[in-house]
C-alpha positions, 0 to 999 in steps of 0.5 A: 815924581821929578827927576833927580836934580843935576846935583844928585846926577854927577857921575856918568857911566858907559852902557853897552847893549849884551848880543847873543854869540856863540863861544868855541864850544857852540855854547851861548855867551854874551858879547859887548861888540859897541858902546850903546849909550855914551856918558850917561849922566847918573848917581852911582850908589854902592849897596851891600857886599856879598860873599859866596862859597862856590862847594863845586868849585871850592872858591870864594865869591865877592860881590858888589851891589849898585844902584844907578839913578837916571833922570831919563830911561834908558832900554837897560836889559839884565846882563847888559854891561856898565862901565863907571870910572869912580872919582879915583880913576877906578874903573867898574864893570857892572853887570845890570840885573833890573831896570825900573821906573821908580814910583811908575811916574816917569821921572827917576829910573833906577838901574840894579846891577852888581860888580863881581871882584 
């Protein structure tokens, strides 16, 4: 497999690595303290929408689901945080869930990740 053209990659994201920290009540969380990988050039793919009722805290959730092709891979672990501004000038925070080598052959490399709103 080859990796996607520079046509197919015309967006960019912002990659920040998540580090384990501790919040007030010595419980664990995570940070974002610096810019891991800057302007990422990629294709951003909005997937499905999804809503969830939270009975214990009685609220509706909304979710965004992605996909983010890379042409190279890039060490991506689940709750690391990505950042892409869309063509509007609207800026998204995606939450990575999987990173995968498409097909196993080290050319396309897709990001999972979702957006809550």
């Amino acid at each position: 497999m080859r990796s996607p053209s520079a046509r197919c990659l015309i967006n960019t994201v912002d990659i920040y690595r998540g580090v384990k920290g501790q919040d007030p009540d010595g419980g664990y969380r995570l940070t974002y303290p610096s810019l891991t990988y800057a302007g990422v050039p990629c294709t951003v793919q909005v997937g499905e929408f999804i809503e969830q009722f939270d009975e214990q805290q009685n609220r509706m959730t909304q979710a965004l689901t992605y996909r983010i092709m890379t042409g190279q891979p890039y060490a991506v672990n689940a709750r690391d945080k990505i950042v892409y501004v869309d063509g509007n000038g609207v800026t998204h925070t995606i939450m990575a869930e999987a990173n995968r080598d498409e097909a196993g052959r080290g050319g396309a490399f897709t990001i999972r990740g979702s957006e809550t709103l």
